[in-house]
C-alpha positions in Angstrom: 65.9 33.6 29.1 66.2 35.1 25.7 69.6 36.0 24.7 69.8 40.2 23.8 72.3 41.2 21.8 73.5 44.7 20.3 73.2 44.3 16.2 75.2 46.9 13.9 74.8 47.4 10.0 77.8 47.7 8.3 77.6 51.4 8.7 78.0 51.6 12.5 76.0 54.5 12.6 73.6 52.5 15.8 74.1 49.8 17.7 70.9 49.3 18.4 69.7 46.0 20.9 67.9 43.4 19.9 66.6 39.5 21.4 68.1 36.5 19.3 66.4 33.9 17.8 67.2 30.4 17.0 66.7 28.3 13.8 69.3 25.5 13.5 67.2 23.4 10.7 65.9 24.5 7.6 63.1 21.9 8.5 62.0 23.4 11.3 59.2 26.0 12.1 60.1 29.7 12.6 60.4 30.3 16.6 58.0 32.4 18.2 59.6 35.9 19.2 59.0 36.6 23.4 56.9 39.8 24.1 54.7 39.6 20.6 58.0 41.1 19.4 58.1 41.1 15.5 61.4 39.4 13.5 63.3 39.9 10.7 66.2 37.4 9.6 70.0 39.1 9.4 72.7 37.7 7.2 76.4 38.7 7.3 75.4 42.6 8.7 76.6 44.1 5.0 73.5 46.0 4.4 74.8 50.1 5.4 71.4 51.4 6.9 68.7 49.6 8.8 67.1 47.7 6.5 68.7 44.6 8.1 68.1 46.1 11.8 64.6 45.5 13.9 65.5 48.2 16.7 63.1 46.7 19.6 62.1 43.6 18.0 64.1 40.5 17.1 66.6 39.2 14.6 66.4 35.5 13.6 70.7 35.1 12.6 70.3 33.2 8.5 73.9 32.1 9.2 73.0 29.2 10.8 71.3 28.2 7.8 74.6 27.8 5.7 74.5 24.5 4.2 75.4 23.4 1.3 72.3 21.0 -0.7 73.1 20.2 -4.2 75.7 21.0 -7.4 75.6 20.2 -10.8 79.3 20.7 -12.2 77.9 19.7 -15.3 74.9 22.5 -16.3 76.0 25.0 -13.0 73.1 24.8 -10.9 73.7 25.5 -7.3 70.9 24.9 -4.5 71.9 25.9 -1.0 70.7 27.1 2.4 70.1 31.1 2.5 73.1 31.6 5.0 75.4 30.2 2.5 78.2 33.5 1.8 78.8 33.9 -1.7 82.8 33.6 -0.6 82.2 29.9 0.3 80.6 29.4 -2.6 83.3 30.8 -4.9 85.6 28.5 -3.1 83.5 25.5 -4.6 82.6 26.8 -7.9 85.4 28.5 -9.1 88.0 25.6 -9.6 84.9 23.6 -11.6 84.6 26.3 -14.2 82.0 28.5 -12.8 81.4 31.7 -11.0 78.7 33.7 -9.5 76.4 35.0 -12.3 76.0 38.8 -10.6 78.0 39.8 -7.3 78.3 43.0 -5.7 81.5 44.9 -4.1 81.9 42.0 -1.5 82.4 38.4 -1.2 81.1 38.6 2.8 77.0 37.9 1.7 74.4 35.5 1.9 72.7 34.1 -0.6 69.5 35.4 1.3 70.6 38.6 1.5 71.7 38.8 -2.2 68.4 37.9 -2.7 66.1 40.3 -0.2 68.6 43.3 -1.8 68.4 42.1 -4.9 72.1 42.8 -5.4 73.7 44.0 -8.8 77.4 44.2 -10.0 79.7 45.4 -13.0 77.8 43.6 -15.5 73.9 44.8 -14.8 74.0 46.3 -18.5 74.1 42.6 -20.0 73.5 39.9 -16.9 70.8 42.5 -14.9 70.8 41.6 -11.4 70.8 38.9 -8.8 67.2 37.9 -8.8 67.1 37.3 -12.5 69.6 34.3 -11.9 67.5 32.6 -9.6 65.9 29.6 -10.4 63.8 28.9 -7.3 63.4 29.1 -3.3 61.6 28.1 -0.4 60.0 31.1 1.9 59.2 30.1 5.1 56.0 32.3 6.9 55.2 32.7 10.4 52.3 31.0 10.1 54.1 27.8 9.4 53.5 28.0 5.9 56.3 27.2 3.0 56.4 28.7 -0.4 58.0 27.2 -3.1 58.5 30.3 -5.3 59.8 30.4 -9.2 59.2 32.9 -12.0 56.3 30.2 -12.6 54.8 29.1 -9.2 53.9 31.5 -6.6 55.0 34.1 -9.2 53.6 37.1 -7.4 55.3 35.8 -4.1 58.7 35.3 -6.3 58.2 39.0 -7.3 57.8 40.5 -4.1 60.5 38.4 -2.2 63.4 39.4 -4.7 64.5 42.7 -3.5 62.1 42.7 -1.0 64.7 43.1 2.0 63.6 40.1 4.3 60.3 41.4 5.0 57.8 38.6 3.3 59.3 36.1 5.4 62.5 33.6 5.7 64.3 32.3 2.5 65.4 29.1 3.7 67.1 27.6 0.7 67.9 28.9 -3.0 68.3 28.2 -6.3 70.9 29.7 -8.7 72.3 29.1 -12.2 75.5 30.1 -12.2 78.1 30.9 -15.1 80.6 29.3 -17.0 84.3 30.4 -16.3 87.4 29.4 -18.4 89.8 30.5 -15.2 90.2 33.1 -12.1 91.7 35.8 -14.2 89.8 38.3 -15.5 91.0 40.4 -18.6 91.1 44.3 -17.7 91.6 47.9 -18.9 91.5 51.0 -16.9 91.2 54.0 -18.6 91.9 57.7 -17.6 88.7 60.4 -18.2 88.4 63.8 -17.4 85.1 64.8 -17.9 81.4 63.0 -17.4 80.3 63.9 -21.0 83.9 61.3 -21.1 82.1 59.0 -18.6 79.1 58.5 -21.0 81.2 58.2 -24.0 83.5 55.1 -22.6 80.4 53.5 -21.1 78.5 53.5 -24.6 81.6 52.4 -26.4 82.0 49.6 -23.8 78.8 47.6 -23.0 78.8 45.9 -26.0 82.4 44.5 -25.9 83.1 44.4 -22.3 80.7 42.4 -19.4 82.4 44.5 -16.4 82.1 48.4 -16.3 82.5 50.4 -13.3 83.9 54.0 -12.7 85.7 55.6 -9.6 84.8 59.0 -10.2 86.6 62.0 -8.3 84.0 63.7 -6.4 86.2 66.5 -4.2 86.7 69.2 -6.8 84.4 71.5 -7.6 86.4 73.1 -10.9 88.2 71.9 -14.4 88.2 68.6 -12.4 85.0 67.9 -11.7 84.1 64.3 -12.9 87.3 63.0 -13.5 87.9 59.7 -12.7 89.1 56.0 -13.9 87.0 53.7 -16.1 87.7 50.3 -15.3 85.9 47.4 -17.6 86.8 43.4 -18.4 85.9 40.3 -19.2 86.4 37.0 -17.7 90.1 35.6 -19.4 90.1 32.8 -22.4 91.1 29.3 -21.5 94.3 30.1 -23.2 96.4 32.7 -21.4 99.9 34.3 -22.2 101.7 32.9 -19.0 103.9 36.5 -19.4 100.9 38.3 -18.6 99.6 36.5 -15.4 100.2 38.5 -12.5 102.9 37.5 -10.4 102.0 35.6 -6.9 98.8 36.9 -5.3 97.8 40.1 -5.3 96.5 42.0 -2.5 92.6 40.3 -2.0 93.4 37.1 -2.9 94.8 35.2 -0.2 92.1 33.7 2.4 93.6 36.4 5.0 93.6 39.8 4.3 94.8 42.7 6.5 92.1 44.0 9.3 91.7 47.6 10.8 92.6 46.7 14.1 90.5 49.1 16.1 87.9 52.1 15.5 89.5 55.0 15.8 88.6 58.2 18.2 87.5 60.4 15.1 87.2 59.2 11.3 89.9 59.4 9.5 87.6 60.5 6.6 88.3 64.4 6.1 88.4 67.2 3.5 92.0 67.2 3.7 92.7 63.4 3.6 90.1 63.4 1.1 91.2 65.6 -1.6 94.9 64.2 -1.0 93.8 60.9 -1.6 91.5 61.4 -4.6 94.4 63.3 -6.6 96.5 60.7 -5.3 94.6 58.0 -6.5 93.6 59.3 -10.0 97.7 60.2 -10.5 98.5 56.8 -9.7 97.7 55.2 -13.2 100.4 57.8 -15.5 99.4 56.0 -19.0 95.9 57.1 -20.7 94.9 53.4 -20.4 96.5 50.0 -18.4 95.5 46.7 -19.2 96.6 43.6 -17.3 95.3 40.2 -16.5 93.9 40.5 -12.5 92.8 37.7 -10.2 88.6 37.6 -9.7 89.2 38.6 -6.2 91.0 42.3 -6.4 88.9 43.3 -9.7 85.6 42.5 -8.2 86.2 42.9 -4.1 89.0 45.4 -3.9 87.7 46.5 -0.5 87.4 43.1 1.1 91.3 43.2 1.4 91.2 44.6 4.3 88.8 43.5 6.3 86.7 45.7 8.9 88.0 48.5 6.5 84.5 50.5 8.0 86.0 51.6 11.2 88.0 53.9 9.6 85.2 56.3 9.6 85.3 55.8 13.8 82.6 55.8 16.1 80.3 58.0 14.8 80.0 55.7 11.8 79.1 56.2 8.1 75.9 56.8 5.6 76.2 55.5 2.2 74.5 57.3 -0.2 73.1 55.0 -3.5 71.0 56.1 -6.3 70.1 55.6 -9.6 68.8 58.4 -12.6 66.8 57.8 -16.0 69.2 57.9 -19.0 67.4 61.2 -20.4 68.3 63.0 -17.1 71.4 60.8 -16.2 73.7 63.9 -17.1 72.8 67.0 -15.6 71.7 65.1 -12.4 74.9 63.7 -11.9 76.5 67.2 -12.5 74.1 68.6 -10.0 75.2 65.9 -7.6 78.8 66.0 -8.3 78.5 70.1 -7.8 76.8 69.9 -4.6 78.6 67.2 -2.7 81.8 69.2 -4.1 80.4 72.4 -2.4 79.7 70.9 0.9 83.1 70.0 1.2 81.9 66.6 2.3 83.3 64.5 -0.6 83.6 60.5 -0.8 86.6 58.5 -1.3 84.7 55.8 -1.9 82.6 56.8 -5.0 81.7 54.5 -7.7 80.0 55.7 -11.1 78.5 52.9 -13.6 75.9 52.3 -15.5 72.4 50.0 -15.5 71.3 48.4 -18.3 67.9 47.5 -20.0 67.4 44.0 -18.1 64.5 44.3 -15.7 64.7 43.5 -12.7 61.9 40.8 -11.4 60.9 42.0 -7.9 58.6 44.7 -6.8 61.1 47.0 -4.5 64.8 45.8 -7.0 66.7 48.9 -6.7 68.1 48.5 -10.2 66.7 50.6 -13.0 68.5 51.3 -16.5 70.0 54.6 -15.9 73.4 56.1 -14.4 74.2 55.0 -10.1 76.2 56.8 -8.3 77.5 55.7 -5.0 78.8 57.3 -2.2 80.3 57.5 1.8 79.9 60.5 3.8 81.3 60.0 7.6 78.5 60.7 10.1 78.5 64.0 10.3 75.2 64.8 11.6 72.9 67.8 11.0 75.0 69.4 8.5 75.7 65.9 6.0 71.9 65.6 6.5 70.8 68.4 5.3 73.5 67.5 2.3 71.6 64.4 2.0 68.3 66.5 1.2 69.8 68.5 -1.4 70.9 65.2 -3.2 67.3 64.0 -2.5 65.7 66.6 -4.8 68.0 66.3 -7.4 67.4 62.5 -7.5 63.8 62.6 -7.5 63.2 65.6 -10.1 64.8 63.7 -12.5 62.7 60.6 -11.9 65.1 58.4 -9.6 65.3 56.1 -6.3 67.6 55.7 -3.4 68.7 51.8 -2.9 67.1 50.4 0.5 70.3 48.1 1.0 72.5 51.1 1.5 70.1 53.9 3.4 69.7 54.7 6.9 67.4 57.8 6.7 65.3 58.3 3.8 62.0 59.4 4.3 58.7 58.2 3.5 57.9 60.6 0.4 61.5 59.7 -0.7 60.9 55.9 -0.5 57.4 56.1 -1.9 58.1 58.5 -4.9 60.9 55.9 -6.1 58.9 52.9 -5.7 55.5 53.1 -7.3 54.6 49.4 -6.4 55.6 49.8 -2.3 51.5 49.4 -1.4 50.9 46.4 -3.4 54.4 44.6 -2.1 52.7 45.8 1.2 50.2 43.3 1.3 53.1 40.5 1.3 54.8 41.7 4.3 54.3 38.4 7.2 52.8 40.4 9.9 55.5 39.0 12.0 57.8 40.6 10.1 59.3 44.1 10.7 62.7 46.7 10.1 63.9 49.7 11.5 63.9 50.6 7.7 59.9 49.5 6.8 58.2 51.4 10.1 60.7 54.5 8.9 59.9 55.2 5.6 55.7 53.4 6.1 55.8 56.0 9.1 55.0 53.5 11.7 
């Protein structure tokens, strides 16, 4: 009998059920799906939306492919199997000089996943993101077929694979050059602003001294405060460090176990009161106009992976993330009009992180990143009313020429999707039509 499970993205919003499949070995043939049901493989569940859900169909679990083939200490090539999380892989790399050469918020991905989201980090502006770091990989069809795809063979299936959220078929190993490190430490300054016209201003000073920018911006005010917020931006430590400026002991993040919410809650615990309090909290914590310190890798680039299962806070009803990304003619007065209108709703985000994209393309036909400003946001579920939020936000994004990031959306529409992604009906005709998502038959109408 097929095993049935209930599958939930990482923001709870359904639980929706869904038959298991096995794959032990990278060497072995797909399985075949009971019923005709159609498949789509599922990492570590970090994706927010459904883009990693097939409601109906099947889900073929790529953590079971999570071996480690081959390392180069020397020249910091990695090959691995696409279930491999990035964490285990810091645990190799990190002591032998090297580190991951994009990561996003979290530590708690697969190298598949980074790759079928196309994943970006602090340092799109000079590194771009995940995809362009990768050298090779395998993709496995449902017809039995295997692709060796590289920027040079099976170039078009390379293109529509990278960023193209599991849909062309299984990634069942990987290829990534990695960079060099000096230590763990990373050196930082976070700086105080009190405007966006500030925002701009820091980030064009800073991308061409600093490889890490990214911005908590205050998005609960709708007055004098409006787009206030701390700059944060590093770069990896020298080999020679002032042992008075190493941070003493761990910090929070960097021991192997960090604290857990223990339970989901009867209600979120996300509110407008609780929301405000914490944001002016938060941006009077830091008193001097700028702070710089030496921090460990793990609090600077996963702050949030500190406390694990930190999404049930928003309780049963779950959370929408909210992710896009705006032209730099229009970056501006589209993220005023956003700021202003989530600010009016009086459903503001705790959790909302400002930065910038770069020039570096991105390689695959559906990559999210775009040079322009992102802005990223959590709204607890809050049904009808954050929806029709969500629309508002819509045409702001998409008069000034933007997209919404498929990683991170649960209920974008097809004009939406199709509007930000010009190339979605040629990557179409790389789908494996064994493959499905409760994201693709959403926004394709299906």
């Amino acid at each position: 009998m097929p095993l049935t499970r209930a599958f939930n993205s990482w923001g709870q919003v359904g639980h929706p059920e869904h038959e298991l499949l096995g794959l032990p070995h990278r060497h072995q043939p797909l399985p075949t799906p009971p019923h005709g049901l159609s498949m789509l493989p599922f990492g570590n569940g970090r994706s927010y939306g459904d883009s990693n859900l097939n409601p109906g169909g099947a889900l073929l679990p790529a953590r079971q492919l999570d071996r480690l083939i081959a390392f180069d200490p020397a020249t910091g090539v990695l090959r691995c199997e696409a279930g491999v999380l990035f964490a285990e892989l810091l645990r190799l790399i990190v002591p032998q000089g090297w580190f991951l050469p994009v990561t996003p918020g979290t530590q708690f991905i697969t190298v598949g996943g980074a790759i079928a989201n196309d994943v970006h980090g602090k340092n799109h502006h000079v590194a771009g993101s995940f995809g362009n770091h990768v050298r090779c990989f395998e993709l496995l069809r449902s017809d039995g077929s295997r692709r060796l795809c590289s920027p040079t063979e099976h170039p078009d299936w390379f293109a529509a694979t990278i960023g193209g959220l599991g849909l062309t078929g299984l990634i069942t190993w990987a290829e990534v050059q990695l960079k060099r490190i000096a230590n763990p430490f990373l050196d930082t300054e976070s700086v105080k602003f009190h405007s966006l016209e500030a925002f701009f201003e820091l980030s064009a000073a800073s991308e061409s001294d600093h490889e890490y920018t990214v911005s908590w911006i205050d998005c609960g005010f709708d007055d004098r405060r409006l787009g206030r917020g701390l700059f944060n931006r590093g770069n990896h430590a020298p080999a020679t460090l002032n042992p008075a400026l190493l941070p003493k002991g761990l910090p929070a993040g960097v021991a192997e176990h960090s604290r857990k919410v223990p339970f989901t809650p009867p209600v979120s615990l996300i509110n407008p009161l609780s929301l405000k309090a914490f944001n002016t909290l938060y941006f009077h914590k830091q008193r001097q106009p700028v702070v710089r310190s030496l921090q460990h890798y793990r609090p600077f680039f996963y702050p949030l992976d500190a406390l694990l299962a930190w999404n049930r806070i928003y309780g049963p009803r779950g959370f929408y993330q909210y992710q896009c990304v705006v032209p730099p003619e229009r970056a501006l007065p589209a993220t005023q009009a956003l700021l202003k209108a989530i600010a009016a709703s009086g459903m503001g985000s705790f959790l909302a992180v400002l930065k910038q994209f770069g020039a570096p393309a991105s390689l695959g036909m559906l990559s999210f990143p775009e040079q322009g400003t992102t802005l990223a946001l959590d709204f607890p579920n809050q049904g009808p009313r954050l929806h029709r939020l969500f629309e508002a936000l819509d045409r702001i994004v998409l008069e000034a020429g933007g997209r919404l990031y498929p990683a991170k959306d649960g209920r974008m529409g097809p004009a939406v999707f199709k509007a930000g992604y010009p190339r979605w009906a040629e990557f179409q005709t790389y789908v494996d039509p064994r493959f499905a998502s409760g994201f693709w038959r959403r926004v394709m109408e299906q």
